[in-house]
Biopython code that builds the backbone (N, CA, C, O; Angstrom):
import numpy as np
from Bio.PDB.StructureBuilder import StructureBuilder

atoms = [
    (1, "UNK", "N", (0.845, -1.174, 0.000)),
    (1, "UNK", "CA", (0.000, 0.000, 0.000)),
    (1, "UNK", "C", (0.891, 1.238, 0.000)),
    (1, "UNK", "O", (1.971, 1.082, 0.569)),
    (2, "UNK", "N", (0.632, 2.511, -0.560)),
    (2, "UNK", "CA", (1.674, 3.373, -1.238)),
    (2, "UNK", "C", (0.584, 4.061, -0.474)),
    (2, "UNK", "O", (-0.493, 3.499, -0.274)),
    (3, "UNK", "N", (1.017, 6.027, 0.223)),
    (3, "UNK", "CA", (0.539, 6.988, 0.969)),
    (3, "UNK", "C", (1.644, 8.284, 0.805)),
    (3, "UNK", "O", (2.856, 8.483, 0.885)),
    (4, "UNK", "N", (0.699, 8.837, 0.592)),
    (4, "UNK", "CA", (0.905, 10.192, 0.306)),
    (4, "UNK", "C", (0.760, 11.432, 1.944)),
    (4, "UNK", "O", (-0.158, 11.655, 2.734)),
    (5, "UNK", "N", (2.171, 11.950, 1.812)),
    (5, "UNK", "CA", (1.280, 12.814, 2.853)),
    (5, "UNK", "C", (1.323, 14.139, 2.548)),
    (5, "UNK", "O", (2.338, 14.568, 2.000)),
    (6, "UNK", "N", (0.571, 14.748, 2.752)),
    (6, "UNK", "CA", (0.183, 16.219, 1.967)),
    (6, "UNK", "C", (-0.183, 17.250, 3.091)),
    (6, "UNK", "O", (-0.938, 16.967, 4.022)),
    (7, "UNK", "N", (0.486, 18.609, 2.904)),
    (7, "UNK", "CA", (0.096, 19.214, 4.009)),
    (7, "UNK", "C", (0.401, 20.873, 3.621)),
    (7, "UNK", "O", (1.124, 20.885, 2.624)),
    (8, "UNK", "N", (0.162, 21.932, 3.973)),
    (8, "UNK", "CA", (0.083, 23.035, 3.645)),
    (8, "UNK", "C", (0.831, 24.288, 4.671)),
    (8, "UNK", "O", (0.326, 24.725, 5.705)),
    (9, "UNK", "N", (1.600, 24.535, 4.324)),
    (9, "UNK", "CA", (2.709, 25.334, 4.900)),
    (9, "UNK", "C", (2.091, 26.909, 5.587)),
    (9, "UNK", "O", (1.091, 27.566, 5.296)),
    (10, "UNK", "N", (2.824, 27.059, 6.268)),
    (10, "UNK", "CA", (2.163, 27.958, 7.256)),
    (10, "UNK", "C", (3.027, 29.476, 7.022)),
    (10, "UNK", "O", (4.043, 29.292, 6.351)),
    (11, "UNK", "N", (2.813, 30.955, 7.453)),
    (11, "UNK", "CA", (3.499, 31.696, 7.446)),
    (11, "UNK", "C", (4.588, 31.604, 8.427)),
    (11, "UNK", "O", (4.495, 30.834, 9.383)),
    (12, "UNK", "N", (5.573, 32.320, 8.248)),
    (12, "UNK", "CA", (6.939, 32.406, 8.837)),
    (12, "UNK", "C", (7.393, 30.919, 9.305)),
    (12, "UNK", "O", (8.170, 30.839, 10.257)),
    (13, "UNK", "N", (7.054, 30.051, 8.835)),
    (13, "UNK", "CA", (7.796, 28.602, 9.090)),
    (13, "UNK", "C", (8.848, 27.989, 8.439)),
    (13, "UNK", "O", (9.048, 26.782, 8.300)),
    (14, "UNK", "N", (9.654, 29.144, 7.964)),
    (14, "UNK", "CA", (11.031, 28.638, 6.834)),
    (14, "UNK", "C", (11.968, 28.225, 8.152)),
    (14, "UNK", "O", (12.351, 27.058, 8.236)),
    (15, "UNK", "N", (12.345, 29.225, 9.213)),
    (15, "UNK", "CA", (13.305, 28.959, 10.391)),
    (15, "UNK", "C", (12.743, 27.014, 10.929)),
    (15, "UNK", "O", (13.431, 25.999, 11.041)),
    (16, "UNK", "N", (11.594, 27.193, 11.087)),
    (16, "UNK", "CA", (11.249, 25.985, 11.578)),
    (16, "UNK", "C", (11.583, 24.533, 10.389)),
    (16, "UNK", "O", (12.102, 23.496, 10.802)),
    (17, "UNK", "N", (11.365, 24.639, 9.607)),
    (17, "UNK", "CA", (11.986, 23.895, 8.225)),
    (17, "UNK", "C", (13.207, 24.087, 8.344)),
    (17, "UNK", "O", (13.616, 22.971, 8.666)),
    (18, "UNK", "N", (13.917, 24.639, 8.309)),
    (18, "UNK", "CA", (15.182, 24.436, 8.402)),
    (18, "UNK", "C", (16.023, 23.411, 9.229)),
    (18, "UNK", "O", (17.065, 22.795, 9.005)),
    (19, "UNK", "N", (15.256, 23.471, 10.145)),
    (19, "UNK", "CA", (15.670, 22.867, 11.675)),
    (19, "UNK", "C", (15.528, 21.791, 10.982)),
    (19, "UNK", "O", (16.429, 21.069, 10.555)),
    (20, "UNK", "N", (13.840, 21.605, 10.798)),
    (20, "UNK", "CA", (13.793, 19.975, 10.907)),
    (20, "UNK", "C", (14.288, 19.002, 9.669)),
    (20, "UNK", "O", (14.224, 17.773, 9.673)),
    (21, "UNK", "N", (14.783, 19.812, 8.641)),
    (21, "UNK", "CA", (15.360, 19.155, 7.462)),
    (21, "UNK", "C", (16.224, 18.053, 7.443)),
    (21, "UNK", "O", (16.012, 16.992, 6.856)),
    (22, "UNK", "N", (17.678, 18.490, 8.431)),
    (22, "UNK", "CA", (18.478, 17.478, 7.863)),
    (22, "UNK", "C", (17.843, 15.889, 8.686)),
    (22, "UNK", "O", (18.161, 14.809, 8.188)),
    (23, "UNK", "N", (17.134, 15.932, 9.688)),
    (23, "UNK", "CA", (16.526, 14.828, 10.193)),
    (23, "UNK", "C", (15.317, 14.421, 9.229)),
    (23, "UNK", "O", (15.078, 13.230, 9.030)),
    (24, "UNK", "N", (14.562, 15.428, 8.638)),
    (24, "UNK", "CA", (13.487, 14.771, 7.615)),
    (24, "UNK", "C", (14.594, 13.979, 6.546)),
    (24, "UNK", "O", (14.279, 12.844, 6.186)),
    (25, "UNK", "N", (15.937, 14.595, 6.018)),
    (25, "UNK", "CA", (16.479, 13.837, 5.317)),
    (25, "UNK", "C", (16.995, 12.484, 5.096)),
    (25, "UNK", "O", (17.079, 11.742, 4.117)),
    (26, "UNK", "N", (17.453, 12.383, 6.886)),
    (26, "UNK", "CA", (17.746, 10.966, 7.095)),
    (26, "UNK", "C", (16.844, 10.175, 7.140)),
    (26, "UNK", "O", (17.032, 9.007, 6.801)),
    (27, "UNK", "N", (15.583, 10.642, 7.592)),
    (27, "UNK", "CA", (14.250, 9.454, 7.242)),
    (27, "UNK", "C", (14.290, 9.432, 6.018)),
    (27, "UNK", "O", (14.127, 8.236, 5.779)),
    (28, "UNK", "N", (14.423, 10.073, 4.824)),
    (28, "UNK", "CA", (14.248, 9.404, 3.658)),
    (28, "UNK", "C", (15.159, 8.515, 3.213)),
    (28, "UNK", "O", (14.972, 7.440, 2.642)),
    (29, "UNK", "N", (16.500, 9.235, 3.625)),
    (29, "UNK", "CA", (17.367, 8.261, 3.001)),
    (29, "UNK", "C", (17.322, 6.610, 3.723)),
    (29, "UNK", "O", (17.563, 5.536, 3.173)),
    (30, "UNK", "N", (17.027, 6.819, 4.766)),
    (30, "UNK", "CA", (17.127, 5.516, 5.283)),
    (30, "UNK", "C", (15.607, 4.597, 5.102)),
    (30, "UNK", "O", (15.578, 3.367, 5.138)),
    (31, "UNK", "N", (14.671, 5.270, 4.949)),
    (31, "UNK", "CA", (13.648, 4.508, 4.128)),
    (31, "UNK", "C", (14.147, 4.312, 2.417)),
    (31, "UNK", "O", (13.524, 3.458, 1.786)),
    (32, "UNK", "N", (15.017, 4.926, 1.840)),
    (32, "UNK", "CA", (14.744, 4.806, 0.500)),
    (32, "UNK", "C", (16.175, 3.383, 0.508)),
    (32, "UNK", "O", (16.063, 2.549, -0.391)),
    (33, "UNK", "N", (17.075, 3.258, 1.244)),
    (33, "UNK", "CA", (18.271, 2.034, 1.774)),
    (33, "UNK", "C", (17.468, 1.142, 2.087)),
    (33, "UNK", "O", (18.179, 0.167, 2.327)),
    (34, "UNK", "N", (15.898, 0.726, 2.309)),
    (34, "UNK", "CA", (15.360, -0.080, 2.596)),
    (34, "UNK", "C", (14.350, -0.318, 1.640)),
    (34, "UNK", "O", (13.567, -1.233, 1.893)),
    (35, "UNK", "N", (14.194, 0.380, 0.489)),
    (35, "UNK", "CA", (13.527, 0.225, -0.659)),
    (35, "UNK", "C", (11.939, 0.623, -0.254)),
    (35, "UNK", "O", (10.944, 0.020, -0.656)),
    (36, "UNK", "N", (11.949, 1.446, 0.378)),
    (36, "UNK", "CA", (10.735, 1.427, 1.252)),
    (36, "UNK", "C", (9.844, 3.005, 0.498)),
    (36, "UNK", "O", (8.625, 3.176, 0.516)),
    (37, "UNK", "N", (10.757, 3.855, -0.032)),
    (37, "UNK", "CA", (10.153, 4.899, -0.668)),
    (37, "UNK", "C", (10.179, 5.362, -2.026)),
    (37, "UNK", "O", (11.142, 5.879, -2.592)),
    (38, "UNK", "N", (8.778, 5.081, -2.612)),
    (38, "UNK", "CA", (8.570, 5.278, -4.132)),
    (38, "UNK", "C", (9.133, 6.840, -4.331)),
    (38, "UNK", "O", (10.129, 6.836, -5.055)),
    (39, "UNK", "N", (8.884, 7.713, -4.031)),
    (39, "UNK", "CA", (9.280, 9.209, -4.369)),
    (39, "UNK", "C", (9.526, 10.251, -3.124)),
    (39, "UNK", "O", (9.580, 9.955, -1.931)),
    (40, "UNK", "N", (9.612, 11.084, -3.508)),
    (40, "UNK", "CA", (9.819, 12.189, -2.336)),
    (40, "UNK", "C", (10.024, 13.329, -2.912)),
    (40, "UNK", "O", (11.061, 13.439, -3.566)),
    (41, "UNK", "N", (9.107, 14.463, -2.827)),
    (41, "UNK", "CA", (9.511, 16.124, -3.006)),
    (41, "UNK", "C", (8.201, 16.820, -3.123)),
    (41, "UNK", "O", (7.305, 16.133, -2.633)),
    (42, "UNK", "N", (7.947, 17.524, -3.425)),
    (42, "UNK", "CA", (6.810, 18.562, -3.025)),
    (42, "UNK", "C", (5.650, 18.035, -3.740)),
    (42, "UNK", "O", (6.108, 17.412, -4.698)),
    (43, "UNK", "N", (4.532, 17.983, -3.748)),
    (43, "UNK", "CA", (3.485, 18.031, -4.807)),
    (43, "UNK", "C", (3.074, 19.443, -5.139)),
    (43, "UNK", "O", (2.849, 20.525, -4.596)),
    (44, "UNK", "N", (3.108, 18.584, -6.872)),
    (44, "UNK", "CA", (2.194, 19.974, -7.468)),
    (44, "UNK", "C", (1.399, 20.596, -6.723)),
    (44, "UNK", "O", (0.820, 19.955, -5.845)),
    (45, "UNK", "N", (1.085, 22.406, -6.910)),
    (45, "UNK", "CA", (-0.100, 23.323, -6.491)),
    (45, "UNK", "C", (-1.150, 23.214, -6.944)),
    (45, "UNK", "O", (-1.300, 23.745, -8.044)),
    (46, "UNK", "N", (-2.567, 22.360, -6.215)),
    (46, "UNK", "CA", (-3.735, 22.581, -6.809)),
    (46, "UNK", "C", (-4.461, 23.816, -6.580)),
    (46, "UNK", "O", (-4.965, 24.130, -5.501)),
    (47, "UNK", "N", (-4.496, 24.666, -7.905)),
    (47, "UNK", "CA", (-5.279, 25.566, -7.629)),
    (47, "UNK", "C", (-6.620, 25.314, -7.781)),
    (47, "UNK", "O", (-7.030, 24.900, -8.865)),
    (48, "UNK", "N", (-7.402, 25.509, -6.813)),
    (48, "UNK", "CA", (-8.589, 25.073, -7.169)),
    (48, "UNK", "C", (-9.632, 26.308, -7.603)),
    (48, "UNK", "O", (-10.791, 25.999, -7.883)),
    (49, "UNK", "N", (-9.286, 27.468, -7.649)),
    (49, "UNK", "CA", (-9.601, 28.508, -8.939)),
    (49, "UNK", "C", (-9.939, 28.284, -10.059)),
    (49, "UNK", "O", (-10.939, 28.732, -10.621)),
    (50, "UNK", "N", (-8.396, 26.906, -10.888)),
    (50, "UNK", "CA", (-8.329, 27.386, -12.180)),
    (50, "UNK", "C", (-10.084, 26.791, -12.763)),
    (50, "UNK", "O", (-10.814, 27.095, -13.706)),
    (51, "UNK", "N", (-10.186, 25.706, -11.465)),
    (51, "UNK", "CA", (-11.863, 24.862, -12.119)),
    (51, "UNK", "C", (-12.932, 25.961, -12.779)),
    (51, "UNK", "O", (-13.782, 25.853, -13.663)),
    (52, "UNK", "N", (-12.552, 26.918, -12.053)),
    (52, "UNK", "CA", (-13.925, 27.968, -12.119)),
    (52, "UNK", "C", (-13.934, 28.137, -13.854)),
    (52, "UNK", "O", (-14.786, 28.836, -14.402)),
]
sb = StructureBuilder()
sb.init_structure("model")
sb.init_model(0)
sb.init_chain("A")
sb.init_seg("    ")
for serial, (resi, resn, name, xyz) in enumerate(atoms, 1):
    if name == "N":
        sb.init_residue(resn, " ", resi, " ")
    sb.init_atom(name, np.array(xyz, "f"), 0.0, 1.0, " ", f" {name:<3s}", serial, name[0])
structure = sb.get_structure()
């Protein structure tokens, strides 16, 4: 079973990203050494405007 997690960024939370990066990094890498992760990086912006 494959999961997506999706989530929407907040104002002034670049300092806080920063922090938690190089540890978000090692979870990937060490899930992806275990063949465990199909992809990783941002998802596309749904605008949900353009429907209109």
């Amino acid at each position: 079973m494959h999961y997506a997690i999706m989530s929407e960024d907040v104002v002034d939370s670049l300092e806080k990203r920063k922090t938690a990066r190089p540890t978000h990094l090692d979870r990937l890498n060490n899930l992806a050494s275990q063949d465990r992760l199909l992809v990783a990086g941002p998802h596309p912006v749904v605008d949900s405007s353009a429907a209109r």
